[in-house]
Backbone as JSON, one array per atom type, in Angstrom:
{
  "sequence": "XXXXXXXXXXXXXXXXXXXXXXXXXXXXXXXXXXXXXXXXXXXXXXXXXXXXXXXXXXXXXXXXXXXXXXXXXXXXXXXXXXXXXXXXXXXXXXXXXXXXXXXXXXXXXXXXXXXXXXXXXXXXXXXXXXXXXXXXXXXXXXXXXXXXXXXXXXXXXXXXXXXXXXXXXXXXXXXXXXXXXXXXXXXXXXXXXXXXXXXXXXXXX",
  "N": [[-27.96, 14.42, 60.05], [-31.4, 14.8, 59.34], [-34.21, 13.63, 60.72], [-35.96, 11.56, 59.22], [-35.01, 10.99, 56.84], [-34.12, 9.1, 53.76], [-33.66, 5.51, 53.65], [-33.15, 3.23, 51.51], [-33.95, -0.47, 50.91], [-32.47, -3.31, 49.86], [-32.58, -6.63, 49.89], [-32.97, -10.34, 49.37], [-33.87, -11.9, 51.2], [-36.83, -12.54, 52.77], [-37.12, -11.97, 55.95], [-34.89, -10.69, 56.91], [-35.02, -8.07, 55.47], [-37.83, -7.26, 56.82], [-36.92, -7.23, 59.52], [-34.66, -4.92, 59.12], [-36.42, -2.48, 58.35], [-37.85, -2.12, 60.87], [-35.75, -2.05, 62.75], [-35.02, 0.67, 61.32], [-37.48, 2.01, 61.03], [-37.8, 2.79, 63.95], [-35.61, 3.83, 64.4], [-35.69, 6.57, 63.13], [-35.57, 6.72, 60.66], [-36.88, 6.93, 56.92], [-37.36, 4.21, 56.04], [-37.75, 1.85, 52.83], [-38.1, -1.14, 51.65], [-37.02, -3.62, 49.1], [-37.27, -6.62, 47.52], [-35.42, -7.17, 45.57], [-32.6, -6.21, 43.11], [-33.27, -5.55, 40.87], [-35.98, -5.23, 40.94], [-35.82, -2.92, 42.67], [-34.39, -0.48, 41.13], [-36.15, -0.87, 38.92], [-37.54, 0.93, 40.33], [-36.2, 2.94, 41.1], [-35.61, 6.47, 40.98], [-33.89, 9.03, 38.56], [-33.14, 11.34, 40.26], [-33.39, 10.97, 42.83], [-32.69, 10.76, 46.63], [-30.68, 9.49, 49.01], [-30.24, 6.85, 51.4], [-29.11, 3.68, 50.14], [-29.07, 0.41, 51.18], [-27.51, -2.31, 51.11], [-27.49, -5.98, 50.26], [-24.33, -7.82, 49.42], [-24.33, -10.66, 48.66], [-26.77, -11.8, 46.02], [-29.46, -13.34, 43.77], [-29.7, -13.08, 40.01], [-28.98, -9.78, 39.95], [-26.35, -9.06, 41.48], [-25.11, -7.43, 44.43], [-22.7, -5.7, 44.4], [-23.36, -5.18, 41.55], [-25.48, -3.85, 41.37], [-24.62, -1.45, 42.36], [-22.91, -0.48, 40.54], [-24.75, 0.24, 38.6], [-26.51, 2.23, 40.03], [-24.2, 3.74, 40.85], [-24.13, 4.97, 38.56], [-25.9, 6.34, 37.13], [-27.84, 7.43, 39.32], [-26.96, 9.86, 41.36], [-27.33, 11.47, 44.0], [-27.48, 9.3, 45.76], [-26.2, 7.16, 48.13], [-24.29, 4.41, 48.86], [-23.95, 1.22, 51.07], [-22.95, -1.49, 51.73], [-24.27, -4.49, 53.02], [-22.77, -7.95, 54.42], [-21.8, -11.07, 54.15], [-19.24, -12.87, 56.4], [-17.36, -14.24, 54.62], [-17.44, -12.87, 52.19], [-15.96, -10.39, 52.91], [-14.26, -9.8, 50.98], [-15.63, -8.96, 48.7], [-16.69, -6.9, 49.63], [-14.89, -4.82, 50.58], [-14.27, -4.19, 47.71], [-16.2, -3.02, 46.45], [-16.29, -0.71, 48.2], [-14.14, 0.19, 47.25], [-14.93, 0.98, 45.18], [-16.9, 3.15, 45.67], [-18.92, 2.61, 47.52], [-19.94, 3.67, 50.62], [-19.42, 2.59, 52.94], [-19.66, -0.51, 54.71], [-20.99, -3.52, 56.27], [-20.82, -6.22, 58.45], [-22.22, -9.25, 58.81], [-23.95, -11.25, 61.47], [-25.51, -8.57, 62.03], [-24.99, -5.75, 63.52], [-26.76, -3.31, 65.67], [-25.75, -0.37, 66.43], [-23.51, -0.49, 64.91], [-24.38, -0.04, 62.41], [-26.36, 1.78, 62.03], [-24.84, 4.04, 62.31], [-23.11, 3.82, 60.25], [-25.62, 3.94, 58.49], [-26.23, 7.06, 58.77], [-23.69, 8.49, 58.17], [-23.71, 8.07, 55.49], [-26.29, 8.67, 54.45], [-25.71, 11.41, 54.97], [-23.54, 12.02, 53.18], [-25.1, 11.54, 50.92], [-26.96, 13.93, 50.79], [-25.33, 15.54, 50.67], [-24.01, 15.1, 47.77], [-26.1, 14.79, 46.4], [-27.17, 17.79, 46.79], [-25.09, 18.72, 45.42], [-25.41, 17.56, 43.0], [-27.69, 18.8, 42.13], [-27.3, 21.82, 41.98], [-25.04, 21.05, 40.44], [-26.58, 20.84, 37.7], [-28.22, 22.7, 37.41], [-26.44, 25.06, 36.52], [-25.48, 24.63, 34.39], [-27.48, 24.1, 33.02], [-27.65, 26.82, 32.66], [-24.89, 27.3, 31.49], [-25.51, 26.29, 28.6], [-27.15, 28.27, 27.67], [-25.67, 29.75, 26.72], [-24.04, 31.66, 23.91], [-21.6, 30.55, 21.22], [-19.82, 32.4, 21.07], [-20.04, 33.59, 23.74], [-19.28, 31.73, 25.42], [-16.62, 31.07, 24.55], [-15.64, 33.45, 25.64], [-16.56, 32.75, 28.09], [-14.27, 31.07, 28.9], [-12.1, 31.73, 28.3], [-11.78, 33.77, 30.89], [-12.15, 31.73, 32.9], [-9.97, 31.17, 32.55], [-7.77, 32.22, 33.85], [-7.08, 34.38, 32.02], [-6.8, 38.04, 31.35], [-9.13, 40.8, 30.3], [-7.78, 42.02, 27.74], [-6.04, 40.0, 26.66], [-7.9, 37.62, 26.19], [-9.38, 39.45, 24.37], [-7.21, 39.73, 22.28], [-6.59, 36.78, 21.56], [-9.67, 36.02, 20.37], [-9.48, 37.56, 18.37], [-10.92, 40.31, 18.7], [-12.18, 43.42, 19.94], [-11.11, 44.79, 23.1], [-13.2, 46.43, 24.6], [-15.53, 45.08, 23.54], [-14.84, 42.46, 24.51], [-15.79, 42.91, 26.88], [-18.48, 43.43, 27.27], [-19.49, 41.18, 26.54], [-18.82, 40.08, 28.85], [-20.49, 40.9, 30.68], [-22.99, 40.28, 29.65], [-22.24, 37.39, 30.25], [-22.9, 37.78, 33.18], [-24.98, 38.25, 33.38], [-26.91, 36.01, 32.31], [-25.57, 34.29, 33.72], [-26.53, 34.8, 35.99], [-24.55, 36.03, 38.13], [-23.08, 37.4, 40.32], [-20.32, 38.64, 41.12], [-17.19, 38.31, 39.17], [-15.52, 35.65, 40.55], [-17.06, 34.48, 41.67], [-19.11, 34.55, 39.06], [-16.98, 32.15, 37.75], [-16.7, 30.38, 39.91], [-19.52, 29.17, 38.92], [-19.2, 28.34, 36.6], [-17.09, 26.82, 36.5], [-17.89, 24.25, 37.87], [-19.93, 23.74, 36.76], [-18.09, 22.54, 34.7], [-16.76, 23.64, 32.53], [-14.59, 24.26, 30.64], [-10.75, 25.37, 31.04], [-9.72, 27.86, 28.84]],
  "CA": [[-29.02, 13.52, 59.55], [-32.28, 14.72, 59.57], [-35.36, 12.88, 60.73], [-37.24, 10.99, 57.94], [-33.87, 10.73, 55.7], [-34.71, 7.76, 53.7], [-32.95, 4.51, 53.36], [-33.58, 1.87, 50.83], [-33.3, -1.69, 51.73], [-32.35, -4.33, 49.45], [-32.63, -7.64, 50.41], [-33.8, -11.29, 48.93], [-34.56, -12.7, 52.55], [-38.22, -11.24, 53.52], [-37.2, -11.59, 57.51], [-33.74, -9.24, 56.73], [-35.96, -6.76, 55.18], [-38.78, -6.91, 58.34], [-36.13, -6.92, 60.4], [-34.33, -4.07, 59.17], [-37.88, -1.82, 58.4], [-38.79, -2.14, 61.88], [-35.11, -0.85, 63.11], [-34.55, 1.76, 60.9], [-38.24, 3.37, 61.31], [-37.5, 3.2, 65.37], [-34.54, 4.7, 64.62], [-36.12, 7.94, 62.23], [-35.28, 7.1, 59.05], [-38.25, 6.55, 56.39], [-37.26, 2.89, 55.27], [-38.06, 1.4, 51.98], [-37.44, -2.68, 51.31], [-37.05, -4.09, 47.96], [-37.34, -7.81, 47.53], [-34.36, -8.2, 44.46], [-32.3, -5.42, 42.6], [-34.77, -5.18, 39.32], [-37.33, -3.98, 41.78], [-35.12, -1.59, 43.16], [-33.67, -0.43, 39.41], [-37.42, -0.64, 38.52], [-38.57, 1.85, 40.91], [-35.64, 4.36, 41.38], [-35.35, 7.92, 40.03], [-32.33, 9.52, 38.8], [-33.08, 12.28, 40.99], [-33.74, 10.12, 44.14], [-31.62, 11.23, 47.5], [-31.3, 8.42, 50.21], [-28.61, 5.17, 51.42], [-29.15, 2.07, 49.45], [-28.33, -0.26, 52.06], [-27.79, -3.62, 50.06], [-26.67, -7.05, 50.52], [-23.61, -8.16, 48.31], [-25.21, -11.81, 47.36], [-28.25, -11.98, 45.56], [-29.62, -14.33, 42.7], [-29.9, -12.29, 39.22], [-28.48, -9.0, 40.07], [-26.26, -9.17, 42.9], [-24.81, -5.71, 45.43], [-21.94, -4.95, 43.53], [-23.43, -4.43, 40.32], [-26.82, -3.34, 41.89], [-23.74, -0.28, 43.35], [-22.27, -0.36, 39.8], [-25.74, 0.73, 38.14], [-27.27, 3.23, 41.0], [-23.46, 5.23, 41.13], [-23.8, 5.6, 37.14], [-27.35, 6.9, 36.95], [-28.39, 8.09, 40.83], [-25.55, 10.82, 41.95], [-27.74, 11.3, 45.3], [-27.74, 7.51, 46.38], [-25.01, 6.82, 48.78], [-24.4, 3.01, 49.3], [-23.99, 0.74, 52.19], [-23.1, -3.08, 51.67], [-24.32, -5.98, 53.57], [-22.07, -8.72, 54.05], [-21.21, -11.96, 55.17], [-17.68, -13.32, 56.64], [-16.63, -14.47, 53.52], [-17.86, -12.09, 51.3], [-15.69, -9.07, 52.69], [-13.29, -8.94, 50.17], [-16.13, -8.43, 47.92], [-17.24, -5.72, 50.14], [-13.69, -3.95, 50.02], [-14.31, -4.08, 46.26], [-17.7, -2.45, 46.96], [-15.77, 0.27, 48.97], [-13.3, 1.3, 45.99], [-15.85, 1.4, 43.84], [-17.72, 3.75, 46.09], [-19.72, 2.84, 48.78], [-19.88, 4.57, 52.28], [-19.51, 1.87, 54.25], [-19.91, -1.97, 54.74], [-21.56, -3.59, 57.71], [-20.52, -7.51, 58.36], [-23.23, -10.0, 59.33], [-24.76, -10.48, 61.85], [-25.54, -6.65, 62.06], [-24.7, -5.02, 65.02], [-27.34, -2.33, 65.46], [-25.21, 0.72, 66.37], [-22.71, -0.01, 63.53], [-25.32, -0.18, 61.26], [-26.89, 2.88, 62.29], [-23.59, 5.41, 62.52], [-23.63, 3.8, 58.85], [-26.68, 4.45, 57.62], [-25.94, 8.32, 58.68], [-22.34, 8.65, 57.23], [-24.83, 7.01, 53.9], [-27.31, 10.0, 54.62], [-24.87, 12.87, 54.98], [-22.81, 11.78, 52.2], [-25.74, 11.52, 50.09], [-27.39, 15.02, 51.07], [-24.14, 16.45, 49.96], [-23.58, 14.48, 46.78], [-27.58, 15.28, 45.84], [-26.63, 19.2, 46.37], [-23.9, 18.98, 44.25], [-25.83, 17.47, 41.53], [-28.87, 19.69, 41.77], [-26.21, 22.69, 41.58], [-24.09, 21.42, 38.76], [-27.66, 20.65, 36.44], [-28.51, 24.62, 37.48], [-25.24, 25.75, 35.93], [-25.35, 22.95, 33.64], [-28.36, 24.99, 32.24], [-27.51, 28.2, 32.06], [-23.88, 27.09, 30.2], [-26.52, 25.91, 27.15], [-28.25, 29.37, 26.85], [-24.93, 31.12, 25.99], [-23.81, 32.02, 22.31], [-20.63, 29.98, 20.99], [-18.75, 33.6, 21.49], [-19.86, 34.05, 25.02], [-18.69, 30.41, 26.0], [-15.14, 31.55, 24.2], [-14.94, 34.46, 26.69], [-15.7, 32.52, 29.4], [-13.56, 29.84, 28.88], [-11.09, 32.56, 28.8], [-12.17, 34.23, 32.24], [-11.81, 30.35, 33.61], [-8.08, 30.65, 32.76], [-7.57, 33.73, 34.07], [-7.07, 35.85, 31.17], [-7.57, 39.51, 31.33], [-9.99, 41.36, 29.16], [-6.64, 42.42, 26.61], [-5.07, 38.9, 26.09], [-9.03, 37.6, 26.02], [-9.66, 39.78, 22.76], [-6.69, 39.49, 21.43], [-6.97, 35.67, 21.17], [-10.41, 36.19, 19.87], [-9.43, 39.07, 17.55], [-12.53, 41.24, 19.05], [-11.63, 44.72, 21.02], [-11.36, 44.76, 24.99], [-14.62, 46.68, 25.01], [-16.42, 43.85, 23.03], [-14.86, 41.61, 25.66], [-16.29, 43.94, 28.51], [-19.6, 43.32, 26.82], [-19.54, 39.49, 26.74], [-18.76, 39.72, 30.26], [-22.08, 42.03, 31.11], [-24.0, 39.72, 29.2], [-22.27, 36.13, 30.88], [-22.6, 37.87, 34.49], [-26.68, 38.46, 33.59], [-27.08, 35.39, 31.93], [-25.38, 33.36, 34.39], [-26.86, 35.25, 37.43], [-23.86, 35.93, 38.96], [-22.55, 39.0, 41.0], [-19.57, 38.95, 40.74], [-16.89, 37.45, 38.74], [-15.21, 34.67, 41.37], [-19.48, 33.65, 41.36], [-19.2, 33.46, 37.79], [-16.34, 31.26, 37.53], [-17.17, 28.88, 40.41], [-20.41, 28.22, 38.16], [-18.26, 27.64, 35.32], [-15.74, 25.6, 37.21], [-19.04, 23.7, 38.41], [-20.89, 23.22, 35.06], [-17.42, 21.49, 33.96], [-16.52, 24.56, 31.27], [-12.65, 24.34, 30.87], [-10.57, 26.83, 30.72], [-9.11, 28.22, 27.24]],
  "C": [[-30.36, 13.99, 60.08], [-33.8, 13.61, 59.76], [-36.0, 12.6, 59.4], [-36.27, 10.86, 57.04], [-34.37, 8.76, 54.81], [-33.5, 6.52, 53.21], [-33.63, 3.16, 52.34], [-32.89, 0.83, 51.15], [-33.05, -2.82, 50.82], [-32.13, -6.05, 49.43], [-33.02, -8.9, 49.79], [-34.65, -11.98, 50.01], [-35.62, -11.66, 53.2], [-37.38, -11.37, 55.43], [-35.98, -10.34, 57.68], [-34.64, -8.42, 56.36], [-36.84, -6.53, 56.01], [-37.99, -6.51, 59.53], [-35.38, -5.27, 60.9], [-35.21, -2.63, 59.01], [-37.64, -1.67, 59.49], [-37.56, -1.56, 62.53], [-34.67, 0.28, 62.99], [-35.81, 3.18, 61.17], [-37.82, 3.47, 63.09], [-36.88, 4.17, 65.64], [-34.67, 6.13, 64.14], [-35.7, 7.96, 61.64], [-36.87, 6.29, 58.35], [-37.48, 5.05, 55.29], [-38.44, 2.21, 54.07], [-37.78, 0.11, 51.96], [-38.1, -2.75, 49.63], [-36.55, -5.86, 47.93], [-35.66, -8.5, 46.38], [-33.95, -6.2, 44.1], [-32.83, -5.0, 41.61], [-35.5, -4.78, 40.2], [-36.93, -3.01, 42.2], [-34.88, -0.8, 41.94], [-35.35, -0.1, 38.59], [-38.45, 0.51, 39.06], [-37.91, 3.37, 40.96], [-35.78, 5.37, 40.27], [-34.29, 8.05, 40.16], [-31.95, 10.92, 39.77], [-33.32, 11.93, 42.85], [-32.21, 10.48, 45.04], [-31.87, 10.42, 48.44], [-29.9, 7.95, 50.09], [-29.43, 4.16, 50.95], [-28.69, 1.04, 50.5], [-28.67, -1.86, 51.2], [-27.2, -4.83, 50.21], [-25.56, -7.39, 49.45], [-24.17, -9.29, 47.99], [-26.42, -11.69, 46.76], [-28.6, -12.65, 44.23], [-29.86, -12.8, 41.56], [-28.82, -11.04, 39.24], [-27.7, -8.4, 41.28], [-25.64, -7.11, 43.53], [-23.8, -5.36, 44.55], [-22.47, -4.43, 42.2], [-24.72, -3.5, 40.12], [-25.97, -1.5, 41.99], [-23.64, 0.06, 41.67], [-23.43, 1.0, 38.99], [-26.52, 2.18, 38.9], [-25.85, 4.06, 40.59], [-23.67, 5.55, 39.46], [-25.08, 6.73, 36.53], [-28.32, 7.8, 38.44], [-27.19, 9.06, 41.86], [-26.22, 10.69, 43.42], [-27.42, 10.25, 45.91], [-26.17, 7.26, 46.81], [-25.16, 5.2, 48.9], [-23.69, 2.28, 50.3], [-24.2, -0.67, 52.02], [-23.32, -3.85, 52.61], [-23.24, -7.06, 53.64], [-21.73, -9.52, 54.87], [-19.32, -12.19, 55.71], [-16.84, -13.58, 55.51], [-16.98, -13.87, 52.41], [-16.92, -10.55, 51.3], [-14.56, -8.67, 51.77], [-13.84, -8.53, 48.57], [-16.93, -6.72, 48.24], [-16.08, -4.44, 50.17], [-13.43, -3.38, 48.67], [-14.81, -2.96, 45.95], [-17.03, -0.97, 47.41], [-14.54, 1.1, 48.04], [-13.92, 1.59, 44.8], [-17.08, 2.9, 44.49], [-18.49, 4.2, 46.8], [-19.19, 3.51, 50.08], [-18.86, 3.51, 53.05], [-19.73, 0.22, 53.6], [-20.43, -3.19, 56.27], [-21.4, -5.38, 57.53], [-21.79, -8.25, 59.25], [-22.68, -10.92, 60.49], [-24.7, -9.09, 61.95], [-25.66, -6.3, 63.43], [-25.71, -3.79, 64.76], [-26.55, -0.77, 65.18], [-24.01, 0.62, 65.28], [-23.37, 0.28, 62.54], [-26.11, 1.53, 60.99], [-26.05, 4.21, 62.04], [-23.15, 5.07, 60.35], [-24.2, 4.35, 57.86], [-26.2, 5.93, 57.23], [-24.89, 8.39, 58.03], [-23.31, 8.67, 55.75], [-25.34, 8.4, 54.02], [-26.85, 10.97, 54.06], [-24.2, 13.11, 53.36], [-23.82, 11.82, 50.95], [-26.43, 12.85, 49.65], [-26.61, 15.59, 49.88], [-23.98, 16.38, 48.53], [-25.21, 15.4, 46.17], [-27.5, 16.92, 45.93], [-26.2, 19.47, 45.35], [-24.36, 18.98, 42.83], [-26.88, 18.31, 41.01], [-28.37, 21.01, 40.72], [-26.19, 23.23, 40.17], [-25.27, 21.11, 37.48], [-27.8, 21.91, 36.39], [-27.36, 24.79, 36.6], [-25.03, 25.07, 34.99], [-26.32, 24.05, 32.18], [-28.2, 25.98, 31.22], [-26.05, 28.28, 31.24], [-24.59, 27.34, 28.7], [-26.71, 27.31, 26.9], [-27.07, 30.41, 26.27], [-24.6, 30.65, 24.48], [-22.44, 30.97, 22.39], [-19.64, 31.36, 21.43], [-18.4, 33.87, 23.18], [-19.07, 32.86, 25.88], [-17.35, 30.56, 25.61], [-14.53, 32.52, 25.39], [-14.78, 33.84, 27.98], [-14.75, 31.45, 29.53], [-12.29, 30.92, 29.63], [-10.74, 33.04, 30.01], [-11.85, 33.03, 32.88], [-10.33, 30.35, 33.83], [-7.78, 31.56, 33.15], [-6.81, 34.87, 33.38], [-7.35, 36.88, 31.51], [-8.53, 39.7, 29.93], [-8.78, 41.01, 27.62], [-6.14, 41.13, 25.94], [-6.45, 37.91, 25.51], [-9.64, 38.32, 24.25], [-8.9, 40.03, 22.14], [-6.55, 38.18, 20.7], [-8.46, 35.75, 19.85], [-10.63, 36.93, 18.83], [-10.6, 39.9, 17.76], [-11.14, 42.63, 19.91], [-11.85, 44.21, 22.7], [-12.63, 45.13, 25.26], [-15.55, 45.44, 24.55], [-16.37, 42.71, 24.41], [-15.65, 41.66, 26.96], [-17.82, 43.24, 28.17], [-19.92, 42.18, 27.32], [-19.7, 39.51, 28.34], [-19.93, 40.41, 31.09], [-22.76, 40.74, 30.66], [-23.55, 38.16, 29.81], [-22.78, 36.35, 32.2], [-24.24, 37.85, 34.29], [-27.27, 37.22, 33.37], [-27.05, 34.29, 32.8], [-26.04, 33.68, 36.22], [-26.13, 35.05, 38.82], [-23.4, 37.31, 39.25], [-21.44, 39.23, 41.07], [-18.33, 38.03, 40.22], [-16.08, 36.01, 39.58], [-16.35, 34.01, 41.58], [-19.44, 33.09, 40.41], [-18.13, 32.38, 37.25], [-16.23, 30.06, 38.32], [-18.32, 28.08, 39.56], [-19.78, 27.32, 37.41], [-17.64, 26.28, 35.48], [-16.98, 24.33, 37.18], [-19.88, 22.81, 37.74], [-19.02, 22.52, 33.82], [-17.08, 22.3, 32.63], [-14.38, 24.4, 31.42], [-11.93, 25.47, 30.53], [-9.82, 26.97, 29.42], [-7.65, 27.96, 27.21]]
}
């Protein structure tokens, strides 16, 4: 967890949100509060990397579906439920649907905190992943319908021979395709170009 990682705070009760502000910057994270889930939902990007830390009740749009909406649209955004005593078997819910973590009220600082991070890390990673698989995501699009045939093929681990015989093309043609996916896809060598593949969600033939 690097310094300045940021946490968003969701909250309806202004003193929970001052509260938690004032321990999370102590602690070196760059805290955000949001008064309701529409303000939160109203402000995020889908490219946004942080922990959501969120209460499960709330009038209008409560934590679970606040979780439901952020994992469908915010891959980065790790989440981190709030919750009272009688709320945790909505927070277990919360936790197969996704979230990190769940922190029971009152908040214990250091659970809250070893939290957040798990939230952080998990989010880092997740926000990699997605950066990644949009890169490779990309460069899938710019190939021909033929070259996306070969590599499908290459995915399954065809050889060249069984590769253009499917295709009815020659082996050299195949050779070709594969010059022109390895430049295209800016990969060095082929176990490179088929993690993209794998990556960008291409299936194999």
């Amino acid at each position: 967890m690097g310094v300045g990682a940021r946490v968003f705070v969701v909250d309806d009760e202004d003193a929970v949100r001052d509260s938690l502000q004032a321990l999370l910057e102590v602690a070196g994270f760059e805290a955000q509060c949001f008064p309701s889930a529409r303000a939160f939902l109203d402000w995020v990007a889908v490219d946004q990397i942080g922990c959501l830390l969120v209460d499960v009740r709330m009038p209008d749009i409560d934590g679970l579906e606040l979780q439901r909406r952020v994992g469908a649209t915010c891959p980065g955004i790790a989440v981190v439920m709030m919750t009272g005593h009688a709320d945790v078997p909505m927070a277990v819910q919360a936790m197969k649907a996704g979230a990190v973590d769940f922190i029971e009220k009152p908040i214990a600082r250091e659970a809250l905190l070893a939290a957040i991070r798990r939230a952080v890390a998990h989010a880092d990673e997740r926000g990699r992943a997605a950066v990644e698989r949009s890169s490779e995501e990309a460069k899938i699009s710019s190939l021909s319908v033929r070259e996306r045939q070969v590599l499908a093929g290459l995915v399954a681990g065809h050889p060249n021979k069984v590769i253009a015989h499917r295709l009815e093309i020659s082996p050299r043609t195949v050779e070709i395709y594969r010059a022109r996916l390895m430049d295209k896809m800016q990969a060095h060598s082929l176990p490179e170009l088929i993690r993209m593949a794998v990556v960008a969600g291409v299936e194999p033939d």
